[in-house]
N, C-alpha and C positions, 0 to 999 in steps of 0.2 A: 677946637674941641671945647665942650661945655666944661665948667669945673663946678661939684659940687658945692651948695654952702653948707655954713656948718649943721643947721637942722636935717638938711636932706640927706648930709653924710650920717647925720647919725639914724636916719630912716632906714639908709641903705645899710649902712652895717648890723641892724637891727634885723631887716630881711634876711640879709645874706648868713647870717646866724642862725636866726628861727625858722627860713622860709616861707613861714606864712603867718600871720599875725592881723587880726582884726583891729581898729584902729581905736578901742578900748583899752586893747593890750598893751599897744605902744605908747598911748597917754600915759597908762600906768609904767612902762616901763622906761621912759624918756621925760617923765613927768611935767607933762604939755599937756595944753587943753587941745580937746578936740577941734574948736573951730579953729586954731591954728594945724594942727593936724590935718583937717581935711583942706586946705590953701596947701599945702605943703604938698599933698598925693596931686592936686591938683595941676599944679608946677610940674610935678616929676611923671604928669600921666601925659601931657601935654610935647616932654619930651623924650615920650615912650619908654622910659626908667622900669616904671610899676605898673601894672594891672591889675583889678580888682574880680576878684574868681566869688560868686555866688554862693554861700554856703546854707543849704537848703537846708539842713539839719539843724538848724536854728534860727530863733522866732526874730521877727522884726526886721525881717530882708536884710540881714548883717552878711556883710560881703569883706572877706578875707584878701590884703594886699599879700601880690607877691611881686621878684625881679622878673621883669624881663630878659631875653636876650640880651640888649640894648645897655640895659641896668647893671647886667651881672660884669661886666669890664671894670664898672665905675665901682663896683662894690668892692670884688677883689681886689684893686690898685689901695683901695683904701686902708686895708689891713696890714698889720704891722710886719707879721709872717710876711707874705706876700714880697715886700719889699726890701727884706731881708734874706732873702731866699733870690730876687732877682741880680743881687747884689753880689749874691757867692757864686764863685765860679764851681764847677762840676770837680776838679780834680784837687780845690785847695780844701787843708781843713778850715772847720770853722770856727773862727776866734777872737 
């Protein structure tokens, strides 16, 4: 199994958060230039993580990433919840 690095985790946790996010958004909210930004979707589209969905309602062919299938595994295992929650049994409290 692939393991993410740390830019990609923060891509995926990024998605898996907002859902969808142009890669405008993410520069500004991971504060990364875009030409590493687009190497990075490029990586993760390569290992079918993200896909890039069209957004016609605005100018300059800007195409919106989201997770895939494939992505949404790696995104959830990444979160803290998640891991803490796999951790707790069904019938103990949590403590």
């Amino acid at each position: 199994m692939l393991t993410p690095r740390n830019n990609e985790q923060e891509v995926l946790l990024a998605l898996y958060r907002y859902t969808m996010l142009t890669v405008d958004q993410l520069c500004a909210l991971l504060h990364d230039q875009p030409d590493s930004m687009y190497q990075t979707f490029g990586k993760m589209r390569k290992r079918n993580w993200v896909q890039p969905m069209r957004l016609a309602f605005l100018r300059h062919n800007v195409k919106g990433w989201v997770l895939t299938k494939e992505g949404l595994p790696f995104a959830f295992g990444l979160t803290k919840g998640t891991r803490v929650g796999l951790l707790r049994q069904q019938g103990n409290p949590p403590g």
